[in-house]
TORLUMNU-596415 format. One record per atom (N, C-alpha, C): residue number from 1; chain; x, y, z; atom name. Coordinates in nm, 3 decimals, padded with zeros to 5 digits. Example, Ala and Ser with C-alpha at 12.3 -4.5 7.8 and 13.67 -1.06 7.14 Angstrom:
DRENTI,1,A,01.319,-00.569,00.780,N
DRENTI,1,A,01.230,-00.450,00.780,CA
DRENTI,1,A,01.320,-00.330,00.780,C
DRENTI,2,A,01.285,-00.225,00.708,N
DRENTI,2,A,01.367,-00.106,00.714,CA
DRENTI,2,A,01.290,00.003,00.787,C
//
This chain:
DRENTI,1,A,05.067,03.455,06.916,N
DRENTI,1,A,05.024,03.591,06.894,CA
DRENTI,1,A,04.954,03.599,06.759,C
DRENTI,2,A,04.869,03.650,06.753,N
DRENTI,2,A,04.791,03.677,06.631,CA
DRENTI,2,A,04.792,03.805,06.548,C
DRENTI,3,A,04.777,03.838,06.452,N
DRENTI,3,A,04.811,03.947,06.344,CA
DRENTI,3,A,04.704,04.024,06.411,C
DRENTI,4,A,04.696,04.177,06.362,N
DRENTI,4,A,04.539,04.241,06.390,CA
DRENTI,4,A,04.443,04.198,06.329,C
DRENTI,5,A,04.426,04.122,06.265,N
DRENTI,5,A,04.304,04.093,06.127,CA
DRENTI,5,A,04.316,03.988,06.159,C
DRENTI,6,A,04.393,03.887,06.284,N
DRENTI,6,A,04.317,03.727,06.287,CA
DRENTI,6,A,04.270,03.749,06.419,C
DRENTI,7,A,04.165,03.679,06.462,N
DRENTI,7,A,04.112,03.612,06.600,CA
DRENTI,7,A,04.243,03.540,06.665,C
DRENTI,8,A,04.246,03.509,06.810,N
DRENTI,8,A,04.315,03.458,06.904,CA
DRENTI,8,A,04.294,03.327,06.831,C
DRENTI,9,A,04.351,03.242,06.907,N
DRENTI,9,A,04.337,03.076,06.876,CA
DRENTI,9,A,04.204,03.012,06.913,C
DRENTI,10,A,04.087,02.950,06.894,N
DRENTI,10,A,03.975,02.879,06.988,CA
DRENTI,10,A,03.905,03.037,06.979,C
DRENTI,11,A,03.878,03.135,06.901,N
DRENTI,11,A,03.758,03.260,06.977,CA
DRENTI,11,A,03.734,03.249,06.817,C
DRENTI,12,A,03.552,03.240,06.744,N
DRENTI,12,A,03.483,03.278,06.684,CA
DRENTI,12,A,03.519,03.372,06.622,C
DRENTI,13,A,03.573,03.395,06.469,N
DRENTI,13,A,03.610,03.533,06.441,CA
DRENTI,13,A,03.488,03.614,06.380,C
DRENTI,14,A,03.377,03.588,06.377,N
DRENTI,14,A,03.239,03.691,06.376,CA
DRENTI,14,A,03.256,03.772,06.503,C
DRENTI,15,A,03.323,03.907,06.485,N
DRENTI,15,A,03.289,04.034,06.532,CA
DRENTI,15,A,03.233,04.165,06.528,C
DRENTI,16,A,03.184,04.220,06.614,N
DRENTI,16,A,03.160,04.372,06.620,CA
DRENTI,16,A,03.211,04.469,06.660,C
DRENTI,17,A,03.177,04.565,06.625,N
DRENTI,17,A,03.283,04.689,06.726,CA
DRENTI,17,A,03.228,04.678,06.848,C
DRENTI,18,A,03.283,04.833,06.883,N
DRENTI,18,A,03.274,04.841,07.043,CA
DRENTI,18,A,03.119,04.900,07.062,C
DRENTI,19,A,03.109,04.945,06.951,N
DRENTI,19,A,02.971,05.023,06.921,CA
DRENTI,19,A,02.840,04.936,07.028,C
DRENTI,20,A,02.874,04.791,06.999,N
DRENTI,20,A,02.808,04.730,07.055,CA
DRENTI,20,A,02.786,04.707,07.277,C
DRENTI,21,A,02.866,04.774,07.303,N
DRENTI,21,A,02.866,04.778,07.406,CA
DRENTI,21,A,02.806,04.899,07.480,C
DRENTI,22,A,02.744,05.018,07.397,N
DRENTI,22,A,02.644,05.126,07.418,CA
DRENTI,22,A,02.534,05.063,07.544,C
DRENTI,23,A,02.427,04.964,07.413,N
DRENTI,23,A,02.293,04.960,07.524,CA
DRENTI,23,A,02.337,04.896,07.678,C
DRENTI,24,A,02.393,04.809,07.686,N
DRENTI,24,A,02.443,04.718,07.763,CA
DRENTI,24,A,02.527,04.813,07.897,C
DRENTI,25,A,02.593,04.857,07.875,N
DRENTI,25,A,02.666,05.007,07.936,CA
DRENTI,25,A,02.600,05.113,08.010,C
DRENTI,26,A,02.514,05.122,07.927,N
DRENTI,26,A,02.403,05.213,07.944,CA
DRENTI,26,A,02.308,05.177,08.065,C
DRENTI,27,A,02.292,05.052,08.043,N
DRENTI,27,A,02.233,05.025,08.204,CA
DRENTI,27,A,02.318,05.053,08.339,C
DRENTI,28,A,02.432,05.066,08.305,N
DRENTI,28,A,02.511,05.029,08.425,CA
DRENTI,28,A,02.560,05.174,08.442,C
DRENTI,29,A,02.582,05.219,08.394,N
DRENTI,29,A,02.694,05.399,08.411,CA
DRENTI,29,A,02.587,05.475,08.364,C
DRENTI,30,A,02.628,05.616,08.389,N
DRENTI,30,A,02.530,05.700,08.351,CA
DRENTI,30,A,02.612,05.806,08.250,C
DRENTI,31,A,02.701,05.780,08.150,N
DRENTI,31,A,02.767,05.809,08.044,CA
DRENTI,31,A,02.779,05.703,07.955,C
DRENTI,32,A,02.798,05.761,07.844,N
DRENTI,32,A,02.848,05.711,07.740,CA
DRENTI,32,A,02.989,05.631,07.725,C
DRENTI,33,A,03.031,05.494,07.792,N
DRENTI,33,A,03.114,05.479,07.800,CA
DRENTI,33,A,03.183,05.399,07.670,C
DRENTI,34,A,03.136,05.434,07.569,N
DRENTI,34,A,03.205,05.385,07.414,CA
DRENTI,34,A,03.284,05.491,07.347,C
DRENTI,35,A,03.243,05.626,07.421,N
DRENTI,35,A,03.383,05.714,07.362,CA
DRENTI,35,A,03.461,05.732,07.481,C
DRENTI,36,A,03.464,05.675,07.566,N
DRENTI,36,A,03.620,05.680,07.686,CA
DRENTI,36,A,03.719,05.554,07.646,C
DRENTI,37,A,03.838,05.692,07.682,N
DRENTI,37,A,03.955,05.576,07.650,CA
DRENTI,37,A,04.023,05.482,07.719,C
DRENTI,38,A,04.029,05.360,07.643,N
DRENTI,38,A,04.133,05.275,07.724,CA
DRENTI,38,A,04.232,05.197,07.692,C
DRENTI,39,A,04.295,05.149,07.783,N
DRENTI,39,A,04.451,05.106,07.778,CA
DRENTI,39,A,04.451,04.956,07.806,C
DRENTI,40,A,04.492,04.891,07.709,N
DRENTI,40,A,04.508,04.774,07.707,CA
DRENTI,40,A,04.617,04.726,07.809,C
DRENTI,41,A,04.574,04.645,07.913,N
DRENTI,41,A,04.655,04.598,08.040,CA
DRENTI,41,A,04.799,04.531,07.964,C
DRENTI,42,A,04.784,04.491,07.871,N
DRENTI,42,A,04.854,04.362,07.782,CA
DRENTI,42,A,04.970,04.435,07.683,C
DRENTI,43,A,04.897,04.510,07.606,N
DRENTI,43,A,04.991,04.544,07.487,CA
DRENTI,43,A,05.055,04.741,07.500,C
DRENTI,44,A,04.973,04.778,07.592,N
DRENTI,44,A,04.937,04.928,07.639,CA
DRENTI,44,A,04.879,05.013,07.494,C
DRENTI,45,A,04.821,04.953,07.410,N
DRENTI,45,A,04.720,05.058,07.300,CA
DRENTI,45,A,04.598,05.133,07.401,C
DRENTI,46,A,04.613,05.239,07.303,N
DRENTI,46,A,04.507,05.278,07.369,CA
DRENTI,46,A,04.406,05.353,07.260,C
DRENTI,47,A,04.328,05.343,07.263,N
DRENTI,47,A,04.177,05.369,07.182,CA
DRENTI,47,A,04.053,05.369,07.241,C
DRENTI,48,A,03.935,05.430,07.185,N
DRENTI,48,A,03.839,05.420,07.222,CA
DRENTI,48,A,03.760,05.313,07.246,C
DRENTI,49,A,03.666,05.306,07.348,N
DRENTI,49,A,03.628,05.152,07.344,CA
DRENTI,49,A,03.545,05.109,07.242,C
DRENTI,50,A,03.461,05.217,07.213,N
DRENTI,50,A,03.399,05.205,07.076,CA
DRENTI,50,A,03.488,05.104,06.934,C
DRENTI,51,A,03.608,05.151,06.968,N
DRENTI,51,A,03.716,05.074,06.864,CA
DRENTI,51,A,03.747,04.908,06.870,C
DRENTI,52,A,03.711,04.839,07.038,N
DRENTI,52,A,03.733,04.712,07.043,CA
DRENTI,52,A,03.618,04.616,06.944,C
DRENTI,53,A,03.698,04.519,06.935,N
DRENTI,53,A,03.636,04.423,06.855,CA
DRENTI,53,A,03.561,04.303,07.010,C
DRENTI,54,A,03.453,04.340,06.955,N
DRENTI,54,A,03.317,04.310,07.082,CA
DRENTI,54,A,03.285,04.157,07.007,C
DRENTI,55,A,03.275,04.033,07.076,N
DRENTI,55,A,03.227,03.916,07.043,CA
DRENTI,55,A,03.088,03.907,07.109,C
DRENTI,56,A,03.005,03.886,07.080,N
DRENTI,56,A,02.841,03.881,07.081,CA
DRENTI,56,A,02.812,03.666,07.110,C
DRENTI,57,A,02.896,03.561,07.031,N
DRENTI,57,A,02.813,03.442,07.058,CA
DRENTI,57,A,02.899,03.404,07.196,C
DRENTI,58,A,02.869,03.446,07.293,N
DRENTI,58,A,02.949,03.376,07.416,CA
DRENTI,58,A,02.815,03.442,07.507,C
DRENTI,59,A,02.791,03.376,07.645,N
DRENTI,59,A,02.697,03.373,07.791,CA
DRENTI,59,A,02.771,03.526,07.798,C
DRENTI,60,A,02.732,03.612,07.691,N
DRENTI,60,A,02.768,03.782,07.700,CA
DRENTI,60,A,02.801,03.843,07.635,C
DRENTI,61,A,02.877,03.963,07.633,N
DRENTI,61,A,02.972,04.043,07.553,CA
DRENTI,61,A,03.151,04.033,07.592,C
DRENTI,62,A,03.235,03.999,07.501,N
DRENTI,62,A,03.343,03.981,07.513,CA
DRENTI,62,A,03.459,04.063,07.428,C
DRENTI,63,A,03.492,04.205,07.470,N
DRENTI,63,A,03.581,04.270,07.411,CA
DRENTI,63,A,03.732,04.262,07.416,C
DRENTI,64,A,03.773,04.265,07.307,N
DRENTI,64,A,03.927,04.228,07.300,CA
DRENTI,64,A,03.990,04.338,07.240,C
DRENTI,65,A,04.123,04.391,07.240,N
DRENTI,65,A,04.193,04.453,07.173,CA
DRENTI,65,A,04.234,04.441,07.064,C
DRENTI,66,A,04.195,04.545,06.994,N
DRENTI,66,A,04.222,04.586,06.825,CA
DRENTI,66,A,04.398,04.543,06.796,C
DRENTI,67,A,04.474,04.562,06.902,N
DRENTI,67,A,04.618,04.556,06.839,CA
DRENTI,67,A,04.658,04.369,06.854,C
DRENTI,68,A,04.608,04.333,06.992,N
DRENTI,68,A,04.701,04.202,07.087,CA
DRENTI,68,A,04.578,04.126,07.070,C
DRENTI,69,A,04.483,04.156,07.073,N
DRENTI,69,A,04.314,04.054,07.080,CA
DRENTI,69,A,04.351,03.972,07.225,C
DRENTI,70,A,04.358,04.032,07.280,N
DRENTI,70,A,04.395,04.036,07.453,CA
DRENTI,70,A,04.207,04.073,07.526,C
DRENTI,71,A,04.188,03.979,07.624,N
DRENTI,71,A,04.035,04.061,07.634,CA
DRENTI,71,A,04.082,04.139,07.746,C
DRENTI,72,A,03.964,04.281,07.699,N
DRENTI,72,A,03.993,04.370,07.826,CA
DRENTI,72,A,03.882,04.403,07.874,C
DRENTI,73,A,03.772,04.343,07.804,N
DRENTI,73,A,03.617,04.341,07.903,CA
DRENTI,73,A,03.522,04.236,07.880,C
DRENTI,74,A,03.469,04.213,07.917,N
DRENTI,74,A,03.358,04.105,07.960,CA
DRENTI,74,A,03.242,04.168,08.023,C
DRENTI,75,A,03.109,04.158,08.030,N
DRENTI,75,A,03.023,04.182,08.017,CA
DRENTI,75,A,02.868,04.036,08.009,C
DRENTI,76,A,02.808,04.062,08.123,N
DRENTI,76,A,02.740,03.966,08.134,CA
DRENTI,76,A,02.581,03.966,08.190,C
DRENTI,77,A,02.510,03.998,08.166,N
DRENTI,77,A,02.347,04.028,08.184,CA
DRENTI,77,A,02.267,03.953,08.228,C
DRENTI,78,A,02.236,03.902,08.351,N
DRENTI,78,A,02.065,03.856,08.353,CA
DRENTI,78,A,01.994,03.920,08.402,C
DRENTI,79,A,01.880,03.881,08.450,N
DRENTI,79,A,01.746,03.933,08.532,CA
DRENTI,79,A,01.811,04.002,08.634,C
DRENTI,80,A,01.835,04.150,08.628,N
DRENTI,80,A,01.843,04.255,08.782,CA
DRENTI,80,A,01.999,04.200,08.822,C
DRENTI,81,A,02.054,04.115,08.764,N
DRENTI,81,A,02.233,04.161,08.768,CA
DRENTI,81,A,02.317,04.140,08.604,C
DRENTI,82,A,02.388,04.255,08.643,N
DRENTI,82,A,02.512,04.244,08.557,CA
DRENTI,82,A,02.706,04.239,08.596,C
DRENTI,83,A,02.693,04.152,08.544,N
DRENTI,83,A,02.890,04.140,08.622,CA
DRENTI,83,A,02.953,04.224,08.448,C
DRENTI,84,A,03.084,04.282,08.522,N
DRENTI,84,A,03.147,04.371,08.427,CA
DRENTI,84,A,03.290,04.323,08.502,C
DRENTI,85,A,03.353,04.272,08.397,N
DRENTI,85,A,03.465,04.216,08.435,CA
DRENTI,85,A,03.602,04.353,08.312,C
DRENTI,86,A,03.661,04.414,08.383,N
DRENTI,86,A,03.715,04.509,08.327,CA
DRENTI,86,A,03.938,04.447,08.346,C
DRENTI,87,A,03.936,04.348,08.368,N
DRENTI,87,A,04.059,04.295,08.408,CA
DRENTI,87,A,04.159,04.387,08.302,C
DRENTI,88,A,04.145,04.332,08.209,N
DRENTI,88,A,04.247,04.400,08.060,CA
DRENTI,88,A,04.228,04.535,08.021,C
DRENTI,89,A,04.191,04.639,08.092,N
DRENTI,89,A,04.169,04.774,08.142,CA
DRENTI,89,A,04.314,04.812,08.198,C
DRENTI,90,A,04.398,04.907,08.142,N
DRENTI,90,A,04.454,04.943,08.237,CA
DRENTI,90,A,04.469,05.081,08.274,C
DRENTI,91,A,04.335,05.152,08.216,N
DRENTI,91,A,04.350,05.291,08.247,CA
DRENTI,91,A,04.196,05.325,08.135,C
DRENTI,92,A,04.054,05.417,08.246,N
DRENTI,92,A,03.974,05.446,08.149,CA
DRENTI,92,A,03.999,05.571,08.175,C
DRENTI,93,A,03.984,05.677,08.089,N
DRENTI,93,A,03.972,05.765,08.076,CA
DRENTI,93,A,03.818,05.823,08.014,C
DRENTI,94,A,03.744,05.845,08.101,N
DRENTI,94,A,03.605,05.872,08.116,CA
DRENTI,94,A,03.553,06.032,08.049,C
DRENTI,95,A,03.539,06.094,07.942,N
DRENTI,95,A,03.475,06.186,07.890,CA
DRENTI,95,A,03.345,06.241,08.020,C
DRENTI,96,A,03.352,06.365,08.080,N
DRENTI,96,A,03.199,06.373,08.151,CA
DRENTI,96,A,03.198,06.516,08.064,C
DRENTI,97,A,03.217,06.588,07.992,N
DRENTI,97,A,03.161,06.691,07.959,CA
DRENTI,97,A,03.164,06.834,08.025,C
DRENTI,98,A,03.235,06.844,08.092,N
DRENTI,98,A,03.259,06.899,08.217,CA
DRENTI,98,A,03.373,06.967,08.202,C
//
């Protein structure tokens, strides 16, 4: 288990927030899904996704949890597909404005 302020064992500790998962998102949903909340499958925190610590050098985007560094999304782009792997999700809570 790792502290909040270390990386997992073997994962790059150059990170970003969740901030980074806007443009990328944005193709796929038609909200803003960096201020909906979610629940870590693993540790049950829950925060905005905007708040995960987003890894950028991997074949994608790889978000992990701020408390457990547990991943709870994945994110992956080429030409006319994207896979969104949401496993470590265990509850979004979606803002529509409404």
């Amino acid at each position: 288990m790792t502290s909040q302020n270390e990386a997992p064992d073997g994962v790059d500790e150059t990170h970003v927030d969740g901030n980074a998962l806007a443009g990328p998102l944005a193709e796929i949903f038609a909200v803003d899904l960096t201020a909906a909340i979610s629940r870590c499958a693993h540790c049950g925190r829950t925060g905005p996704v905007a708040g995960l610590r987003v890894y950028v050098r991997a074949p994608g985007l790889v978000a992990r949890c701020q408390s457990c560094g547990q991943v709870m999304i994945r994110l992956v782009s080429t030409a006319g597909t994207s896979w969104l792997d949401m496993h470590g999700v265990s509850v979004l809570s979606i803002p529509t404005g409404g």
